[in-house]
C-alpha positions as CSV (number, residue, x, y, z in Angstrom):
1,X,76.5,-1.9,15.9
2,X,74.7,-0.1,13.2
3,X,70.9,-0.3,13.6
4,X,69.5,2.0,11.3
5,X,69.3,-1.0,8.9
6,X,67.2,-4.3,9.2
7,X,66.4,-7.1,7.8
8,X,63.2,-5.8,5.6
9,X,64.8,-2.8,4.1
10,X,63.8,-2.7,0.5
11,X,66.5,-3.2,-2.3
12,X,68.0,0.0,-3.1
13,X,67.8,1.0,-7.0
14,X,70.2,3.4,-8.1
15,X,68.9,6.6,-10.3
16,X,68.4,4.4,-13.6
17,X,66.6,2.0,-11.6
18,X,68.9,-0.5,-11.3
19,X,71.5,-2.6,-8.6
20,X,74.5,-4.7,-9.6
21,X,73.5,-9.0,-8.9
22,X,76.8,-11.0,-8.2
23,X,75.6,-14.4,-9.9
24,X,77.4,-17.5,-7.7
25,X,76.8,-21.6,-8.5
26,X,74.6,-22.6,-6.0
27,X,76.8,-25.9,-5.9
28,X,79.8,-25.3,-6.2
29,X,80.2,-21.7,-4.5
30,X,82.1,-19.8,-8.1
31,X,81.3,-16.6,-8.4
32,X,80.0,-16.5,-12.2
33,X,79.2,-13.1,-13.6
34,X,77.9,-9.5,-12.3
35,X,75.6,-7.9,-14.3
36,X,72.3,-5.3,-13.4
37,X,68.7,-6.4,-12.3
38,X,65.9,-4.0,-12.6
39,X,62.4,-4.8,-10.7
40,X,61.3,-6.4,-14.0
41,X,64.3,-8.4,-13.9
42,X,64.1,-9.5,-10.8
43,X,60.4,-10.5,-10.9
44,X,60.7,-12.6,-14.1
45,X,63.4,-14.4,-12.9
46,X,61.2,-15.5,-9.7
47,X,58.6,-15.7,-12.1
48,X,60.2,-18.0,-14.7
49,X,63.0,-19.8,-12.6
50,X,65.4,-18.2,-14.9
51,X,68.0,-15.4,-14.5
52,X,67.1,-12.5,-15.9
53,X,69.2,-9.3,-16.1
54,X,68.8,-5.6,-17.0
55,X,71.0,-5.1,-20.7
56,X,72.0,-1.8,-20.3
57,X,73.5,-1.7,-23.7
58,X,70.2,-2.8,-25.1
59,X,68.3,-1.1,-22.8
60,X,66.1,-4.3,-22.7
61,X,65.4,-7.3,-20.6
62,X,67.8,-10.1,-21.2
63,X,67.5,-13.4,-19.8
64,X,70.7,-15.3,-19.7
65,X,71.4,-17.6,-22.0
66,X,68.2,-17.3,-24.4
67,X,70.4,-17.2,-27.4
68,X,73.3,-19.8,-26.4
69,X,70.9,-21.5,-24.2
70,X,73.8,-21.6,-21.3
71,X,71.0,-20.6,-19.0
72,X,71.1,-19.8,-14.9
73,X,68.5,-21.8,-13.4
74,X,67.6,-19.7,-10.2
75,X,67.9,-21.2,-6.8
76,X,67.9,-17.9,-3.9
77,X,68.4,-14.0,-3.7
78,X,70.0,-12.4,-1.1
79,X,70.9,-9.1,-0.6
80,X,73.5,-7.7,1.0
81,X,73.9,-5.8,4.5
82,X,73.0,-2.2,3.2
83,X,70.5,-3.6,0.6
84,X,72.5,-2.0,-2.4
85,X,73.5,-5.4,-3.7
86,X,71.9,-8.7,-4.7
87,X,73.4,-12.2,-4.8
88,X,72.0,-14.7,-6.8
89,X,72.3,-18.4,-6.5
90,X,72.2,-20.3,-9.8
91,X,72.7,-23.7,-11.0
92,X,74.1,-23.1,-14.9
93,X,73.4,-25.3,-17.9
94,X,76.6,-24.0,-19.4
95,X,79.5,-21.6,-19.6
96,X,78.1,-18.5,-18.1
97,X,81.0,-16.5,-20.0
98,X,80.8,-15.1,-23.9
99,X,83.8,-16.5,-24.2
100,X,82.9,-20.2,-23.2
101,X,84.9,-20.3,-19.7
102,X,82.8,-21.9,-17.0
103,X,82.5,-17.8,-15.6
104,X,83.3,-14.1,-16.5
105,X,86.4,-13.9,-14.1
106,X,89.2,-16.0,-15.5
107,X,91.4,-13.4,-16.3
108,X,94.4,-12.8,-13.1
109,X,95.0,-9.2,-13.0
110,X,98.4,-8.4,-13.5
111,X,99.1,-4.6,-12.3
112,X,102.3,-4.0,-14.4
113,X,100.1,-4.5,-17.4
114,X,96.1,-3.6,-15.9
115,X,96.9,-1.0,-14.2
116,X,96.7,2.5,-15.7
């Protein structure tokens, strides 16, 4: 067994600052979207109750669902065994997906056609 890591480690950033969250429905266990949480991130969403990512596109803070108002309404965060992940429980008020689909991975890969 692997004891150089415990149970306090602090969440490990990568270089920008950031670590990938895997957003799951606190009630019925679907896994709903990844996206990146920053410290800012992650400390508005405890402070506000709402998820909160890290836009990397926008370079900005962007709490899900402030323009559709599907919002995540935070229940935990856990992260994983080497502390390089998070997972969030969420209850949604909507579609997590852009597209409208209850989450981001509805799409079956098919490897004849996905793979490169």
């Amino acid at each position: 067994m692997d004891t150089t890591m415990t149970e306090h480690d602090a969440v490990r950033f990568d270089a920008q600052g950031l670590i990938p969250a895997v957003v799951q429905d606190a009630d019925t266990g679907e896994v709903l979207v990844l996206a990146w949480m920053s410290r800012e991130s992650i400390e508005h969403t405890y402070r506000t109750g709402l998820v909160t990512f890290w836009s990397r596109s926008r370079n900005e803070l962007w709490e899900k669902g402030a323009t559709s108002g599907n919002r995540l309404n935070f229940v935990s965060l856990s992260k994983n065994c080497e502390a390089d992940s998070l997972l969030i429980q969420a209850r949604p008020t909507g579609p997590t997906c852009h597209t409208g689909h209850t989450s981001c991975y509805y799409r079956e890969v098919d490897p004849a056609v996905d793979l490169p």
